[in-house]
C-alpha positions in Angstrom: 17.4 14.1 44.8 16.9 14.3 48.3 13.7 15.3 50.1 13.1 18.7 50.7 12.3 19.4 54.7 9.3 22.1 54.8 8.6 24.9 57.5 5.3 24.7 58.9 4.8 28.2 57.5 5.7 26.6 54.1 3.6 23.2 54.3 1.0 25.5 55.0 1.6 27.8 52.3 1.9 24.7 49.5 -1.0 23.5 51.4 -2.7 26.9 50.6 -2.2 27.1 47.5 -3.3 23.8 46.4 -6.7 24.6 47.9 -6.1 27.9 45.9 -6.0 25.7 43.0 -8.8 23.3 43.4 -11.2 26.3 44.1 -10.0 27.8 40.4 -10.7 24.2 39.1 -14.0 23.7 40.5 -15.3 27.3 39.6 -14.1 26.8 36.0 -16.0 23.4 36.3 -19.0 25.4 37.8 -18.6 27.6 35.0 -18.9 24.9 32.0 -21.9 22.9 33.7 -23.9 26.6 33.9 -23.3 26.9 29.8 -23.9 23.4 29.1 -27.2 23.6 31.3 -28.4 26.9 29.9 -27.4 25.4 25.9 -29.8 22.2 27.3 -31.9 24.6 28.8 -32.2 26.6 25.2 -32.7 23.3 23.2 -35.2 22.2 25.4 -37.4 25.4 25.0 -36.8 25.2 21.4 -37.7 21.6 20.7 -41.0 22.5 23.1 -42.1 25.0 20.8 -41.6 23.1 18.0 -43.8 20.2 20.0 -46.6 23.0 20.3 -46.5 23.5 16.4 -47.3 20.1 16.0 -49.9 19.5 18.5 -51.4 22.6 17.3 -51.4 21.4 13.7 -52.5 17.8 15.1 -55.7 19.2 16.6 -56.2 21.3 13.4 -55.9 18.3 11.2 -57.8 16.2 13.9 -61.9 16.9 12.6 -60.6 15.7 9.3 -58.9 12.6 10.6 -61.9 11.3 12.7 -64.8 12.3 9.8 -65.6 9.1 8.6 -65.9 9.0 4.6 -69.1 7.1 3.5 -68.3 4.9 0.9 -71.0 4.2 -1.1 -72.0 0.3 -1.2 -71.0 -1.4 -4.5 -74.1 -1.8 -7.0 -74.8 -5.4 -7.6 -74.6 -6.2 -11.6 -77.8 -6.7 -13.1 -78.2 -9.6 -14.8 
């Protein structure tokens, strides 16, 4: 099939709309990296309250972790 000659009004129609088409492909693009960073975004905040749960159950559990438990020293058998 031969070549098809363009007008300049054509070339820069085609030219046009491929711009046209790259703009719809970058804004859908756009579009996807705004859910994905608002999902992360809504992981994140979840997993941080779930970290503040724990730290606040740490320090809770903390007084009892650091008591130390006398042991009372082993009687010697009597003879």
């Amino acid at each position: 099939m031969a070549e098809q000659r363009l007008t300049p009004a054509e070339a820069e129609e085609a030219a046009f709309r491929r711009v046209l088409v790259a703009h719809e492909r970058f804004l859908r693009a756009l579009a996807e990296h705004r859910q994905a960073s608002e999902q992360l975004l809504r992981e994140s905040a979840a997993r941080a309250v779930e970290d503040a749960d724990l730290v606040r159950n740490f320090r809770a559990l903390l007084p009892f972790a650091t008591r130390r438990s006398r042991i009372p020293p082993q009687r010697r058998p009597r003879d």
